[in-house]
DRENSESE-34416 format. One line per 5 residues: number of its first residue (from 1); for each residue x, z, y of N, C-alpha, C, O. Coordinates in nm, 3 decimals, always signed. Example, Ala and Ser with C-alpha at 12.3 -4.5 7.8 and 13.67 -1.06 7.14 Angstrom:
! residues 2
1 = +1.319:+0.780:-0.569:+1.230:+0.780:-0.450:+1.320:+0.780:-0.330:+1.424:+0.846:-0.332 | +1.285:+0.708:-0.225:+1.367:+0.714:-0.106:+1.290:+0.787:+0.003:+1.341:+0.804:+0.114
This chain:
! residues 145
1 = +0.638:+2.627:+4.832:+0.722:+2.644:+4.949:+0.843:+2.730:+4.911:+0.842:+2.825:+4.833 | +0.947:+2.682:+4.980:+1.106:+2.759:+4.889:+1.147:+2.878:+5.057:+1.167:+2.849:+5.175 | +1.143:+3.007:+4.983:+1.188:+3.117:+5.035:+1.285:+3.080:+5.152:+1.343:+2.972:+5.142 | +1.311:+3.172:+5.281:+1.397:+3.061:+5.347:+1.508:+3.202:+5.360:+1.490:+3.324:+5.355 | +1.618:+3.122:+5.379:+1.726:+3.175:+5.331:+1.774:+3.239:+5.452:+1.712:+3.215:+5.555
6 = +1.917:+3.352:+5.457:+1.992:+3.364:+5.537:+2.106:+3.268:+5.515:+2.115:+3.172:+5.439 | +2.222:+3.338:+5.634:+2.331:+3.230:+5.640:+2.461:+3.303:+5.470:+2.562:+3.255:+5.418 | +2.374:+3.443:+5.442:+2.448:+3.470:+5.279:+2.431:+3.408:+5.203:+2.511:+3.411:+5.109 | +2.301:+3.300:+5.197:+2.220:+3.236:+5.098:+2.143:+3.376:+5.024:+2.168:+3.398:+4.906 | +2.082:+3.435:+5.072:+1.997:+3.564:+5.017:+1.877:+3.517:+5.073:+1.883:+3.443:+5.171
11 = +1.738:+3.559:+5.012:+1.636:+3.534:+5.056:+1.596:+3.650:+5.229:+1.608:+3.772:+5.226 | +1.564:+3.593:+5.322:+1.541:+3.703:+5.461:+1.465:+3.818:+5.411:+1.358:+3.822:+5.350 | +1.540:+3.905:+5.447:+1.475:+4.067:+5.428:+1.534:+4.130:+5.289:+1.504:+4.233:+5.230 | +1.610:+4.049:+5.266:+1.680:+4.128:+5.102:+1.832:+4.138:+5.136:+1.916:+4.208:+5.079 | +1.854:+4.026:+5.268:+2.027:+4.053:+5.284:+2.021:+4.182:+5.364:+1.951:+4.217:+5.459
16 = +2.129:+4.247:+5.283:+2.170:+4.406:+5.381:+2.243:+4.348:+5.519:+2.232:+4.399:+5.631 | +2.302:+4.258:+5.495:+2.378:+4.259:+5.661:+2.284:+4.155:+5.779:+2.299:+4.146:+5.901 | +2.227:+4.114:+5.727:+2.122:+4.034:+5.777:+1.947:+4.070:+5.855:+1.866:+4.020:+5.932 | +1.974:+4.219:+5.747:+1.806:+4.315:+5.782:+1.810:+4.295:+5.905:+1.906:+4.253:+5.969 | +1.655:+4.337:+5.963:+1.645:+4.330:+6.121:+1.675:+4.463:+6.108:+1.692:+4.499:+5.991
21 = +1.690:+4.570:+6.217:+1.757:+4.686:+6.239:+1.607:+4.751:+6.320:+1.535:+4.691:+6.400 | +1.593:+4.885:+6.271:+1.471:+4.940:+6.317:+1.518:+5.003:+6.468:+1.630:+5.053:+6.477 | +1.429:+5.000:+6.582:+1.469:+5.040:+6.667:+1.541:+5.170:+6.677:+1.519:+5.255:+6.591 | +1.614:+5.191:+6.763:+1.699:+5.301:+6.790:+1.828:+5.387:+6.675:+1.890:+5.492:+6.694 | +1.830:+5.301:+6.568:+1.944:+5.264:+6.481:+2.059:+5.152:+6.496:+2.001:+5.047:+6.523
26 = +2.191:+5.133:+6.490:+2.240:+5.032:+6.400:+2.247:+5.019:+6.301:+2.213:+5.094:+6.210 | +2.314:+4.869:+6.296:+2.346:+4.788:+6.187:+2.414:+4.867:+6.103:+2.375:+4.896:+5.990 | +2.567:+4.921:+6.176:+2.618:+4.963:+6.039:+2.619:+5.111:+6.073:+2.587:+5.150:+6.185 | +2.662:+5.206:+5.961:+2.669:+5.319:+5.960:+2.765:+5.421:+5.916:+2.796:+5.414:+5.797 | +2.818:+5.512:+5.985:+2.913:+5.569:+5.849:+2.849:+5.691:+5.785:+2.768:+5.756:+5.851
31 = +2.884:+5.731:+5.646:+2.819:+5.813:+5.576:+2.931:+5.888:+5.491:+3.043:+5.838:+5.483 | +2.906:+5.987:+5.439:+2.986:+6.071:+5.353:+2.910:+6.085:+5.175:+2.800:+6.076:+5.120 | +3.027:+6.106:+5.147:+2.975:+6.081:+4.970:+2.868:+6.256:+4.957:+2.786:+6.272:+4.867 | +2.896:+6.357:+5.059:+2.781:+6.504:+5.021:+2.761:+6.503:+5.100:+2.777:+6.618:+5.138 | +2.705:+6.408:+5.229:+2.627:+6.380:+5.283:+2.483:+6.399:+5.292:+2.445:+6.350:+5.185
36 = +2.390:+6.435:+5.347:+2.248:+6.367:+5.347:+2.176:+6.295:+5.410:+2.059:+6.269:+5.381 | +2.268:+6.234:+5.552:+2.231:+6.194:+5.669:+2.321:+6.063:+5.729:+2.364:+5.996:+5.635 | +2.341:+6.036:+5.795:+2.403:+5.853:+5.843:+2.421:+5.880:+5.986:+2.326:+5.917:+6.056 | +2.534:+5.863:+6.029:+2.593:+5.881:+6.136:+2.639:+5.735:+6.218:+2.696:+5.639:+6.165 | +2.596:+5.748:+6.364:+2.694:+5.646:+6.448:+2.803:+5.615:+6.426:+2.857:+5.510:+6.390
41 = +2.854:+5.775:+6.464:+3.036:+5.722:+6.462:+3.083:+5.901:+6.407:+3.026:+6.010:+6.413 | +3.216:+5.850:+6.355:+3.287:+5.971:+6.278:+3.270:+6.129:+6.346:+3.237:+6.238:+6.299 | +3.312:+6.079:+6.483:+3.289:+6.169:+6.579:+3.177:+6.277:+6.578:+3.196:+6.393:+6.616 | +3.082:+6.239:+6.542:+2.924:+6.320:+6.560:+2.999:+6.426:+6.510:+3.075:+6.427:+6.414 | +2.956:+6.557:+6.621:+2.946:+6.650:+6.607:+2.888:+6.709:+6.476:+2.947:+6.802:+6.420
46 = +2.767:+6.654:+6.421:+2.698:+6.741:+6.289:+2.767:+6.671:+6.181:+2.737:+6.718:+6.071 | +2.869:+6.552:+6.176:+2.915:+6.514:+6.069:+3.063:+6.591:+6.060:+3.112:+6.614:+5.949 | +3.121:+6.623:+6.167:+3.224:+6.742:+6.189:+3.174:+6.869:+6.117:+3.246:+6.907:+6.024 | +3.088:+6.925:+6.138:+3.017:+7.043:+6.152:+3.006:+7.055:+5.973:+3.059:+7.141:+5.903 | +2.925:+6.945:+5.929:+2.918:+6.935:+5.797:+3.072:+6.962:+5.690:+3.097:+7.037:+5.596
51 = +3.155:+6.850:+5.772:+3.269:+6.892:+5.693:+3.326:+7.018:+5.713:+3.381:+7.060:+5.611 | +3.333:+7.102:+5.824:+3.339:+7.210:+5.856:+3.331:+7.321:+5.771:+3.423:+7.395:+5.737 | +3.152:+7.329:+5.722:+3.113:+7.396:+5.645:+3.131:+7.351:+5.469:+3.102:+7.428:+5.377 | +3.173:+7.240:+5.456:+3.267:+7.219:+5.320:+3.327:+7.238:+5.301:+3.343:+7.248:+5.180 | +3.455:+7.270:+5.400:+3.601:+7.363:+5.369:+3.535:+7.451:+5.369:+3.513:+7.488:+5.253
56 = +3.478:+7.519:+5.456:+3.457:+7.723:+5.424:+3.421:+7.713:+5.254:+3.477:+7.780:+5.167 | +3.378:+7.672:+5.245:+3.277:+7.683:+5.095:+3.383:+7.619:+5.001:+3.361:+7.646:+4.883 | +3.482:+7.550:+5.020:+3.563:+7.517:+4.893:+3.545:+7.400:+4.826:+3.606:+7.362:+4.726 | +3.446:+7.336:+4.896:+3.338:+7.178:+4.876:+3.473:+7.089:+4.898:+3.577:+7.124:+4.952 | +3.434:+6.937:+4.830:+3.549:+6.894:+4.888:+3.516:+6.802:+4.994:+3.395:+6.786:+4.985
61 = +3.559:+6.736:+5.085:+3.536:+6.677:+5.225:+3.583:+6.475:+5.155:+3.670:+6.412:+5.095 | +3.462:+6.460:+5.216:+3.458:+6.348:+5.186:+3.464:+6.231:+5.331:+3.387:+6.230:+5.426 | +3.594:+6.132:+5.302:+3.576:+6.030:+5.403:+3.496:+5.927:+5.447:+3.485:+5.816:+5.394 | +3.420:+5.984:+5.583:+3.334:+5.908:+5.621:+3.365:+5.724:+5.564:+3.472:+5.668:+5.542 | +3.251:+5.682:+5.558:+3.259:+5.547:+5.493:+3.152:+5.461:+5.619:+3.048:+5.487:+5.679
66 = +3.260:+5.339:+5.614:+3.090:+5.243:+5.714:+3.052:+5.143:+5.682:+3.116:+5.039:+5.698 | +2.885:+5.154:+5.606:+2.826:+5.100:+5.556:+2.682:+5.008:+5.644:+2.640:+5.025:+5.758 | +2.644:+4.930:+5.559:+2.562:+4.822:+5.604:+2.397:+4.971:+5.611:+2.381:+5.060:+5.527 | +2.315:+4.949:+5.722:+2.248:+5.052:+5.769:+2.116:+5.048:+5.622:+2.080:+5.153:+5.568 | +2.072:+4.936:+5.587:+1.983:+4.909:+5.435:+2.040:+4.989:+5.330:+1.971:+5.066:+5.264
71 = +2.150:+4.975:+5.315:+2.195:+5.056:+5.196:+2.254:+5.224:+5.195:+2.294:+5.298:+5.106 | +2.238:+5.237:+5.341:+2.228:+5.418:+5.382:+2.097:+5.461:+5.332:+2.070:+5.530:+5.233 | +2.014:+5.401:+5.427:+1.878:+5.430:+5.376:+1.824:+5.374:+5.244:+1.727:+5.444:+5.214 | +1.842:+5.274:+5.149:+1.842:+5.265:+5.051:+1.857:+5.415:+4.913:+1.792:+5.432:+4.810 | +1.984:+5.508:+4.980:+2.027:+5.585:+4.910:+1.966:+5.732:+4.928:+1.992:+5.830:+4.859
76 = +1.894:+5.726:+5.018:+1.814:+5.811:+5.042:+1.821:+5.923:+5.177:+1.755:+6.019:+5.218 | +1.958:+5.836:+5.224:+1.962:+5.929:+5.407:+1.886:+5.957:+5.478:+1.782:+5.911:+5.432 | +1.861:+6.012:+5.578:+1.823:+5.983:+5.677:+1.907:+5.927:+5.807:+2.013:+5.867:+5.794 | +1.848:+5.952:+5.930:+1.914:+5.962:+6.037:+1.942:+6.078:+6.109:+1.849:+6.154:+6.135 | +2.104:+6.115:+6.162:+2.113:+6.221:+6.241:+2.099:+6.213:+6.341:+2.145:+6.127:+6.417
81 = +1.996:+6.346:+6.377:+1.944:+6.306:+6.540:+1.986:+6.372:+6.636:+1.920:+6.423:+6.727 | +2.158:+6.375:+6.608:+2.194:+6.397:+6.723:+2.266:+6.250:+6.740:+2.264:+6.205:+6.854 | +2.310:+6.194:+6.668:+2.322:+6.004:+6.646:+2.257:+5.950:+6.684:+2.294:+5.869:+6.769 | +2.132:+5.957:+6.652:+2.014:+5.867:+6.693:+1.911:+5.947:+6.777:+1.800:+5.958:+6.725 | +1.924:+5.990:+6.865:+1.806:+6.042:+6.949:+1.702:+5.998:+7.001:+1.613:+6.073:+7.041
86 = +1.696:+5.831:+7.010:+1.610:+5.795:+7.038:+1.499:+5.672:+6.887:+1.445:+5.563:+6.897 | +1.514:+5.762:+6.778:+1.505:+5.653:+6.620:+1.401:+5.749:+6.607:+1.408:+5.872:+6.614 | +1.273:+5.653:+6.582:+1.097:+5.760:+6.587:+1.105:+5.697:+6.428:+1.115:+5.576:+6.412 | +1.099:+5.809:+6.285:+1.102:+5.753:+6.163:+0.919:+5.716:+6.179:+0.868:+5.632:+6.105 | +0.867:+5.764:+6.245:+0.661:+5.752:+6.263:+0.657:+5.729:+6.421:+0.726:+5.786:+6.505
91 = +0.583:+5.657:+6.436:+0.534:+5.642:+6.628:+0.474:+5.757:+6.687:+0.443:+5.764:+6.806 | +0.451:+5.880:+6.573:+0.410:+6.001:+6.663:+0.553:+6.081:+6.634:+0.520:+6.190:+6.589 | +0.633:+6.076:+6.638:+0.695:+6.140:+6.615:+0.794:+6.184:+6.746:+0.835:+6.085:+6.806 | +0.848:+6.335:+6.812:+0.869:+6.305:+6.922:+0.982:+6.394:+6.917:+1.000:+6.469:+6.821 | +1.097:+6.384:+7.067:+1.165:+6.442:+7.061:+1.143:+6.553:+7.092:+1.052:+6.552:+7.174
96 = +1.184:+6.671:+7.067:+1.142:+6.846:+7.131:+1.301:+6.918:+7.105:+1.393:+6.859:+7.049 | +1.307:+7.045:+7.154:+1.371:+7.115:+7.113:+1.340:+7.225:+7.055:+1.246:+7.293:+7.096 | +1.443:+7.276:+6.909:+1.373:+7.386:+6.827:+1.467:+7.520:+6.877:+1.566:+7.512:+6.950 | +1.425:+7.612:+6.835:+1.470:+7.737:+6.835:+1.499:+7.788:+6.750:+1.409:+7.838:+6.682 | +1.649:+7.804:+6.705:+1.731:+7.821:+6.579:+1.834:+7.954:+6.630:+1.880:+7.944:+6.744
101 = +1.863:+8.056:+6.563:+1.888:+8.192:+6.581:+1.977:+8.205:+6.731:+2.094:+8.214:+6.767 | +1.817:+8.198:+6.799:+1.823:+8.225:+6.963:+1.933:+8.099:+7.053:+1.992:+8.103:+7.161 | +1.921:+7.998:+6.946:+1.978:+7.903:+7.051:+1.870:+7.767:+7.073:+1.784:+7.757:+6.986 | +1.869:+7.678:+7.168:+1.806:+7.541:+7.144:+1.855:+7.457:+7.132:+1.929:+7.428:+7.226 | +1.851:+7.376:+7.034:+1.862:+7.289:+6.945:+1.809:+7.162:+6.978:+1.697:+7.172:+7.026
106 = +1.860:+7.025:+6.965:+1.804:+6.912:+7.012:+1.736:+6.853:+6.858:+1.797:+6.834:+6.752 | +1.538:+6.828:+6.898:+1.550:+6.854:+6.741:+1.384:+6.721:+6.734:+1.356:+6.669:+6.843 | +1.303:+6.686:+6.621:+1.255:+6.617:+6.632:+1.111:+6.631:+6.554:+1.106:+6.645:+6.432 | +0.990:+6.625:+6.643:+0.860:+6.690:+6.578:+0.795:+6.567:+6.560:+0.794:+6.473:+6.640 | +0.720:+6.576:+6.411:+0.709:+6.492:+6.336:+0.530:+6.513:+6.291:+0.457:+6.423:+6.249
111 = +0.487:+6.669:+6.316:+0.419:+6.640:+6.288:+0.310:+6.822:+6.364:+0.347:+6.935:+6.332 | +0.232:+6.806:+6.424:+0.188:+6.980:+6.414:+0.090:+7.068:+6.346:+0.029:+6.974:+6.293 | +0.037:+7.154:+6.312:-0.013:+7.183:+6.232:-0.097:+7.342:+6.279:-0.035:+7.435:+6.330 | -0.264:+7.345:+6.244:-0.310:+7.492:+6.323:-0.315:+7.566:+6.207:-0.375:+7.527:+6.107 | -0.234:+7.711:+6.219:-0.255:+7.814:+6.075:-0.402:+7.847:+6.093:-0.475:+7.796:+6.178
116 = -0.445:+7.961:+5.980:-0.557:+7.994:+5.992:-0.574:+8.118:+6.093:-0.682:+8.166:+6.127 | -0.450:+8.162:+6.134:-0.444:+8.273:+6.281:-0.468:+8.172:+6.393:-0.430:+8.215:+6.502 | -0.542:+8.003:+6.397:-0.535:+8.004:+6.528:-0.423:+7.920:+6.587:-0.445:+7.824:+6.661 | -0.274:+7.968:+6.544:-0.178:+7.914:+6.666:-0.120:+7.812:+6.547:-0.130:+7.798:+6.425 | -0.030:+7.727:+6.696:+0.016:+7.644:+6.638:+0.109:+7.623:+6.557:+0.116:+7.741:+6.522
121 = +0.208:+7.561:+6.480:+0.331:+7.542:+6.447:+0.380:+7.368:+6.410:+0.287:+7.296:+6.373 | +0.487:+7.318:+6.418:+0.542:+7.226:+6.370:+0.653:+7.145:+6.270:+0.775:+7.161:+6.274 | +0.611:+7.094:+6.220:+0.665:+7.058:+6.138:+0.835:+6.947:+6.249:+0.817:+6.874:+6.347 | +0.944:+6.971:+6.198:+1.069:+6.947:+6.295:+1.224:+6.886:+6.210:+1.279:+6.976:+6.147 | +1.264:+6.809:+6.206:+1.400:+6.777:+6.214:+1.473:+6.858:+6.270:+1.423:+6.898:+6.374
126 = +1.582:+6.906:+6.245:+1.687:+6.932:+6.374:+1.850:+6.970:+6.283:+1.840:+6.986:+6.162 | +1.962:+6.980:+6.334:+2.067:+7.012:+6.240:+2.113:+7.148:+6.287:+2.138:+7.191:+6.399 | +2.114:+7.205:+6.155:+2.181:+7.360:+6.200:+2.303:+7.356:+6.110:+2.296:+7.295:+6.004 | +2.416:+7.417:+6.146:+2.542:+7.414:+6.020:+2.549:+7.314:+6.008:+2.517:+7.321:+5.890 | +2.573:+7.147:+6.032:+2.637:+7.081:+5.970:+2.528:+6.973:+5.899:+2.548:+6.853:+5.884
131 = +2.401:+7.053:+5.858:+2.294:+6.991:+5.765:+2.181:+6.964:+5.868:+2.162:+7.033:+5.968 | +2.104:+6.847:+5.829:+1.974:+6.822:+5.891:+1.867:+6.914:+5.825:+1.862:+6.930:+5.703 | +1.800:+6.961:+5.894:+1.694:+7.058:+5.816:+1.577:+7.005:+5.871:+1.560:+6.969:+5.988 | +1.502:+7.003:+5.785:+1.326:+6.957:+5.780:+1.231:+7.125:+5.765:+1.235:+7.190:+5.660 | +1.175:+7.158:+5.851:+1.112:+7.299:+5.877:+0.983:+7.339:+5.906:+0.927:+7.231:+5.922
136 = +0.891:+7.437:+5.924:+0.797:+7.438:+5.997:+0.814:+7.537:+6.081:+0.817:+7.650:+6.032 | +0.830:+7.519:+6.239:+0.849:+7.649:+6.332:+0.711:+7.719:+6.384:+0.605:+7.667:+6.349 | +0.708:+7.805:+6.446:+0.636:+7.845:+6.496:+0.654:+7.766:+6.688:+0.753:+7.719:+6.743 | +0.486:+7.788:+6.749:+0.513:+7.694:+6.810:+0.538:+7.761:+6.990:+0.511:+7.708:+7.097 | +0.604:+7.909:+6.958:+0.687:+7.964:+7.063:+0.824:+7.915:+7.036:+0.893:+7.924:+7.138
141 = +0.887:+7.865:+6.934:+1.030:+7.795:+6.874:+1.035:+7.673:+6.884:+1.111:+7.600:+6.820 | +0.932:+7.630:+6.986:+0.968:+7.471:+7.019:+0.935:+7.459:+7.177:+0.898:+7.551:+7.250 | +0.952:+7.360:+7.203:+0.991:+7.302:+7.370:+0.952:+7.137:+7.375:+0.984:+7.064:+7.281 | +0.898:+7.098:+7.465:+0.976:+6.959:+7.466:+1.092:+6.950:+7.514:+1.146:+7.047:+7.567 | +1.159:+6.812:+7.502:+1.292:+6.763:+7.496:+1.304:+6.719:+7.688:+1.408:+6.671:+7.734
């Protein structure tokens, strides 16, 4: 039986512009070359924020680019979730808000976890400065969303 094709002539599921699109993502994306993350649109606040904190630092600022959404994640992005707020990378995965030096943060719990004191904490997405940060809070530093 012969592979069935898209309209690229690529076999289905190997064309980048053709992928099915995982819920609560698009198709295409824009991204930055010191990037770590894949943005809606130029606009996003944390992709501002990012370049932001590349001038202070002397980094050089790179022009957002918009790419086919397979080959963001191909390269090892993620998603920014202030872009995608509603994109579950796991079906438990939920929206909350974190607590980042006394502010709240729109942020994304992925996973929770009991220390050996007993209480809880979670494991969280959220962007501080510009960058997506992957963390474990304590679980007075979280909220739901």
């Amino acid at each position: 039986m012969a592979d069935e094709r898209c309209v690229h002539e690529l076999v289905v599921g190997q064309c980048t512009d053709c992928a099915p699109v995982p819920r609560g993502l698009s198709a295409r994306v824009y991204v930055t070359g010191g990037g770590s993350v894949f943005h809606r649109s130029t606009a996003c606040e944390g992709l501002l924020d990012g370049q932001r904190k590349a001038r202070r630092f002397g980094k050089e600022n790179h022009t957002p680019e918009n790419i086919a959404l397979p080959v963001a994640m191909e390269s090892g992005k993620g998603a920014c979730i202030l872009c995608f707020p509603d994109y579950r990378p796991s079906p438990t995965a939920k929206r909350c808000e974190v607590l980042v030096d006394g502010v709240w943060v729109p942020g994304l719990l992925t996973q929770w976890r009991r220390g050996a004191d007993r209480r809880w904490s979670g494991v969280v997405w959220y962007v501080a400065n510009g960058e997506q940060v992957t963390a474990t809070k304590d679980q007075d530093e979280l909220r739901p969303a």
